[in-house]
LUMDOPA-405794 format. One record per atom (N, C-alpha, C): residue number from 1; z, y, x; residue in three letters. Coordinates in steps of 0.2 Angstrom, whole numbers. Each point is the difference from the previous one (the first is absolute). Layout:
% residues N
+------+-------+-------+-------+------+
: resi :    zz :    yy :    xx : resn :
+------+-------+-------+-------+------+
:  NUM :     Z :     Y :     X :  Ala :
...
+------+-------+-------+-------+------+
This chain:
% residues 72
+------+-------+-------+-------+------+
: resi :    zz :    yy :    xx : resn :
+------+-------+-------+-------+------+
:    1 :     0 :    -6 :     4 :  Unk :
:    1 :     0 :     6 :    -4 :  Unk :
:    1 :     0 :     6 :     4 :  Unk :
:    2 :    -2 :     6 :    -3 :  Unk :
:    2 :    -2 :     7 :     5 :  Unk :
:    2 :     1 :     6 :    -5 :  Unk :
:    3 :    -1 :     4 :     2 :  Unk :
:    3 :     3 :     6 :    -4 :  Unk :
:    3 :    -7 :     0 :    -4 :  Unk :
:    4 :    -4 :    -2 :     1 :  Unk :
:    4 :    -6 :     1 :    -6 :  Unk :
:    4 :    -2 :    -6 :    -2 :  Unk :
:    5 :     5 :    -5 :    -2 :  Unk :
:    5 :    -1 :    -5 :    -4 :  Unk :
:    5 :    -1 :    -7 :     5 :  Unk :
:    6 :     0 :    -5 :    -3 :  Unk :
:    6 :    -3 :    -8 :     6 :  Unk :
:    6 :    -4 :     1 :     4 :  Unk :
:    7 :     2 :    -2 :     6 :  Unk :
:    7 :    -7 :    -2 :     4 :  Unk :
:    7 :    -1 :    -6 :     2 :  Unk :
:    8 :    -7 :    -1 :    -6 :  Unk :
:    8 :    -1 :    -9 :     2 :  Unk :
:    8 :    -5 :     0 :     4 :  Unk :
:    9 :    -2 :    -2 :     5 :  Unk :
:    9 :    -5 :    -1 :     5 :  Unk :
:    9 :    -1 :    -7 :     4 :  Unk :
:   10 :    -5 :    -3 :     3 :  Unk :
:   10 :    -1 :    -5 :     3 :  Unk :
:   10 :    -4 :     0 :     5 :  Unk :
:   11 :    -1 :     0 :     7 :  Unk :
:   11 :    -4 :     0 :     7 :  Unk :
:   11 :    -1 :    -9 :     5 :  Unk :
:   12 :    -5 :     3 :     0 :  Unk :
:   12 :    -1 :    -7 :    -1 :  Unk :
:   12 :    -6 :    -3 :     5 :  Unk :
:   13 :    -1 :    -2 :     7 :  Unk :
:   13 :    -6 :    -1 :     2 :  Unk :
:   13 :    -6 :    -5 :    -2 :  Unk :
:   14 :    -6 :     4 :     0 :  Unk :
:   14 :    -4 :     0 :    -5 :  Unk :
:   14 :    -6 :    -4 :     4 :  Unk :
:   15 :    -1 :    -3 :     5 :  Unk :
:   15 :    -4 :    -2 :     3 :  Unk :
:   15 :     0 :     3 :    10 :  Unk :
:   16 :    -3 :     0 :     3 :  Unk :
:   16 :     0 :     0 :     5 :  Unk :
:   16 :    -1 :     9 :     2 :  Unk :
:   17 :     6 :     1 :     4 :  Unk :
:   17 :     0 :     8 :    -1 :  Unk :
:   17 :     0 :     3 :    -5 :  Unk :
:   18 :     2 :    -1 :    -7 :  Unk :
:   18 :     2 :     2 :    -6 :  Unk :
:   18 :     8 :     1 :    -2 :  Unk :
:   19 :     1 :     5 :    -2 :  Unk :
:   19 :     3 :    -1 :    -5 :  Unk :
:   19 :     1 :     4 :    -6 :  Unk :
:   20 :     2 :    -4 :    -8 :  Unk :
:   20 :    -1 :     3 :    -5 :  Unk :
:   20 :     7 :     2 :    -3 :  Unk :
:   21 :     2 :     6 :    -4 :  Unk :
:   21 :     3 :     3 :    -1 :  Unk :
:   21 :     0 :    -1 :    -9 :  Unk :
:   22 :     3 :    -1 :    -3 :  Unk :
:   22 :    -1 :     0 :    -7 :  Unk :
:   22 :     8 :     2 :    -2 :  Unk :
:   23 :    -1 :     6 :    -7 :  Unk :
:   23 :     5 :     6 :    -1 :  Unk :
:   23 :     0 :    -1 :    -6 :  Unk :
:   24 :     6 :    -2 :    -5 :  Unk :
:   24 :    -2 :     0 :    -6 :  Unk :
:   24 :     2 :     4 :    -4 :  Unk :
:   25 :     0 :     1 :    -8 :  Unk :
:   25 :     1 :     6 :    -1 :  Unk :
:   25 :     6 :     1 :    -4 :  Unk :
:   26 :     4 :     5 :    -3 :  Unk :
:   26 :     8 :     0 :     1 :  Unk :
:   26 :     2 :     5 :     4 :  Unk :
:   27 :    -3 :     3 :     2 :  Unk :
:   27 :     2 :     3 :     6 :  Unk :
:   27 :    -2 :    10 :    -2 :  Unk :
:   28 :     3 :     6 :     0 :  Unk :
:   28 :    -2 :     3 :    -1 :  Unk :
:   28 :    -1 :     4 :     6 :  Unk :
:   29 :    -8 :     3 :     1 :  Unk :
:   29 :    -2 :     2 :     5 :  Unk :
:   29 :     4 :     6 :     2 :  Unk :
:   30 :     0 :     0 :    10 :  Unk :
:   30 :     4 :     6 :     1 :  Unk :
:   30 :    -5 :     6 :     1 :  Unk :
:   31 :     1 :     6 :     0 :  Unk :
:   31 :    -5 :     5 :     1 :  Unk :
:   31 :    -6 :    -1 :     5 :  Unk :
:   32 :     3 :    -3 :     6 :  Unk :
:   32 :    -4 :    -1 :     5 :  Unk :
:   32 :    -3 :    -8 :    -1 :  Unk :
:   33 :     3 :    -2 :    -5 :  Unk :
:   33 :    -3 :    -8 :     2 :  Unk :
:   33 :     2 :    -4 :     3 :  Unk :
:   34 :    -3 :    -6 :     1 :  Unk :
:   34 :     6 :    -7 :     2 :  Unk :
:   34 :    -4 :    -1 :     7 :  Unk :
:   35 :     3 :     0 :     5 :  Unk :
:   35 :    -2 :    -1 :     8 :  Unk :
:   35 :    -1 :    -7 :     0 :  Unk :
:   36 :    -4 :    -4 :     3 :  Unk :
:   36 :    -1 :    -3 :     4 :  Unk :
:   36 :    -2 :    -1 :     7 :  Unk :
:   37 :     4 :     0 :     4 :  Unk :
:   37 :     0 :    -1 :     7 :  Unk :
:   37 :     4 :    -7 :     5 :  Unk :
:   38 :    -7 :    -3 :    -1 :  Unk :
:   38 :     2 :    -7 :     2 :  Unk :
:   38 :     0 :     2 :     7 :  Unk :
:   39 :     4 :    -5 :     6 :  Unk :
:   39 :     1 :     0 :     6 :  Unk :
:   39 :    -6 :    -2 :     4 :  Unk :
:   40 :    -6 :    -1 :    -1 :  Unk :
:   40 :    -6 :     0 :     3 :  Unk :
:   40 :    -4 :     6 :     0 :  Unk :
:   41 :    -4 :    -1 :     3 :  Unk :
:   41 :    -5 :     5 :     3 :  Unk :
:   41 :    -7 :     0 :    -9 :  Unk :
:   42 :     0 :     7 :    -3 :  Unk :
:   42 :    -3 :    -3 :    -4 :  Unk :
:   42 :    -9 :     3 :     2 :  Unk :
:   43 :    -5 :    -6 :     0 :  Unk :
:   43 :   -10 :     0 :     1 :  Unk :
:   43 :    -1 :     2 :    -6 :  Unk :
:   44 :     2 :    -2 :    -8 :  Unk :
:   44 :    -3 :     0 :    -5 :  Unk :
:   44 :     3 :    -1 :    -4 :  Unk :
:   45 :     1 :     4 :    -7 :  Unk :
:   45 :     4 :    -4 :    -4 :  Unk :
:   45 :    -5 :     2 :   -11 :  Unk :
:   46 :     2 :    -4 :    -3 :  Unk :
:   46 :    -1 :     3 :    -5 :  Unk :
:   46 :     5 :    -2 :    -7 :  Unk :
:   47 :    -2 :     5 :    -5 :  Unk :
:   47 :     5 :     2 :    -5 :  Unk :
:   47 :    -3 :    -2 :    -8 :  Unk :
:   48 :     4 :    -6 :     0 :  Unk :
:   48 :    -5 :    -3 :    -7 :  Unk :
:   48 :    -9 :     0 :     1 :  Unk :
:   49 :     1 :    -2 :     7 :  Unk :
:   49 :    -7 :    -1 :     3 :  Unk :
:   49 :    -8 :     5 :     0 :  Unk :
:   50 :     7 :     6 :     2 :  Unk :
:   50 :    -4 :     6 :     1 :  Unk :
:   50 :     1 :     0 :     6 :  Unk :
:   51 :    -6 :     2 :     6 :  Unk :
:   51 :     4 :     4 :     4 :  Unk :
:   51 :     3 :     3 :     0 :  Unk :
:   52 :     7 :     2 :     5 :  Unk :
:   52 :     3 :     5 :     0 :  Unk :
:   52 :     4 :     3 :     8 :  Unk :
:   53 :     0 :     6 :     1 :  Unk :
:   53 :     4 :     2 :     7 :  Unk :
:   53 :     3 :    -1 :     1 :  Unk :
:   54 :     6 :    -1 :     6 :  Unk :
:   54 :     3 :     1 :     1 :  Unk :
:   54 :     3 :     7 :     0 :  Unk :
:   55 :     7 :     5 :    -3 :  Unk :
:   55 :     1 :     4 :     3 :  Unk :
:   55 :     6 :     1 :     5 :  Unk :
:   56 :     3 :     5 :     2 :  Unk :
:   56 :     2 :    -1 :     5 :  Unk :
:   56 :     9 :    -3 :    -1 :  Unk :
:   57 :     0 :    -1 :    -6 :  Unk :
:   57 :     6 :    -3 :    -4 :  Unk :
:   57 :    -2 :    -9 :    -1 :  Unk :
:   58 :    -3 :    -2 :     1 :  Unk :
:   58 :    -4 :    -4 :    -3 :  Unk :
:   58 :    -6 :     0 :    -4 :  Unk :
:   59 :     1 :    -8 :    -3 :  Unk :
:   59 :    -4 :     1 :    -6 :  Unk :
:   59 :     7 :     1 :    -6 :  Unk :
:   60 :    -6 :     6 :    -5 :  Unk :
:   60 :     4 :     4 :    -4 :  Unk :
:   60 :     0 :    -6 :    -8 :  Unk :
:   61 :     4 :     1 :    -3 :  Unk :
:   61 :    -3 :    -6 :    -8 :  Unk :
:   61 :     4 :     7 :    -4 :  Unk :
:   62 :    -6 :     1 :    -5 :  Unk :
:   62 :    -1 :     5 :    -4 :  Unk :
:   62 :     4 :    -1 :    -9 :  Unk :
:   63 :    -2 :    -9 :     1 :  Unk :
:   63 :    -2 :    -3 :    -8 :  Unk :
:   63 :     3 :    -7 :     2 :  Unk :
:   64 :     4 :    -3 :    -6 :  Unk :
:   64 :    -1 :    -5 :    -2 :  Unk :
:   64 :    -1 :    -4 :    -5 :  Unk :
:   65 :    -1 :    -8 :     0 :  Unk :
:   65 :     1 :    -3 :     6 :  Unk :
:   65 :    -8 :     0 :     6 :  Unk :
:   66 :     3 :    -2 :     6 :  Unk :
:   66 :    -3 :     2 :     4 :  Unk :
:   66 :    -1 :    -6 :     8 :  Unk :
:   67 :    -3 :    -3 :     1 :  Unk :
:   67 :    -4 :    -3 :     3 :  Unk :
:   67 :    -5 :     4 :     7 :  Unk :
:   68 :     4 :    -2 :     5 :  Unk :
:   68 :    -1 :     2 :     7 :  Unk :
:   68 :    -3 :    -5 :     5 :  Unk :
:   69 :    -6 :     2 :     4 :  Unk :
:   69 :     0 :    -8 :     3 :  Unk :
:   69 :     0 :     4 :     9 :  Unk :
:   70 :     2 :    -1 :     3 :  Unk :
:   70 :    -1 :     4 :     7 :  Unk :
:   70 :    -2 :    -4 :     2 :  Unk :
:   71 :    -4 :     2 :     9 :  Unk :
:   71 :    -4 :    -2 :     3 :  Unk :
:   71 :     2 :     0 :     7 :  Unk :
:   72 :     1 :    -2 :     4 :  Unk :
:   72 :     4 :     2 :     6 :  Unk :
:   72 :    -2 :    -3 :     6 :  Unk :
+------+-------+-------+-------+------+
């Protein structure tokens, strides 16, 4: 539990040099969004199988639920 309601989430390696991030919903978004910042170096990642950037906080999740897959 978190000041803005459950955080259900599961990380989870998704094949070789992957891994996927899945953020369920239940959760109200904070202003800035949900960081993730996995411990690896991130090449590519995408957001409900968009691409999407890294920013310098991470990757940002706007919306749930949400499905992350990194590429590293």
């Amino acid at each position: 539990r978190t000041h803005y309601g459950p955080l259900a989430y599961s990380m989870r390696a998704a094949g070789p040099r992957r891994i996927e991030v899945a953020i369920e919903p239940g959760l109200e978004i904070p202003r800035g969004g949900i960081v993730i910042e996995p411990p690896v170096a991130i090449r590519a990642a995408t957001l409900d199988g968009a691409p999407v950037q890294r920013s310098l906080r991470g990757i940002v999740v706007h919306a749930l639920p949400a499905r992350v897959l990194i590429k590293y």
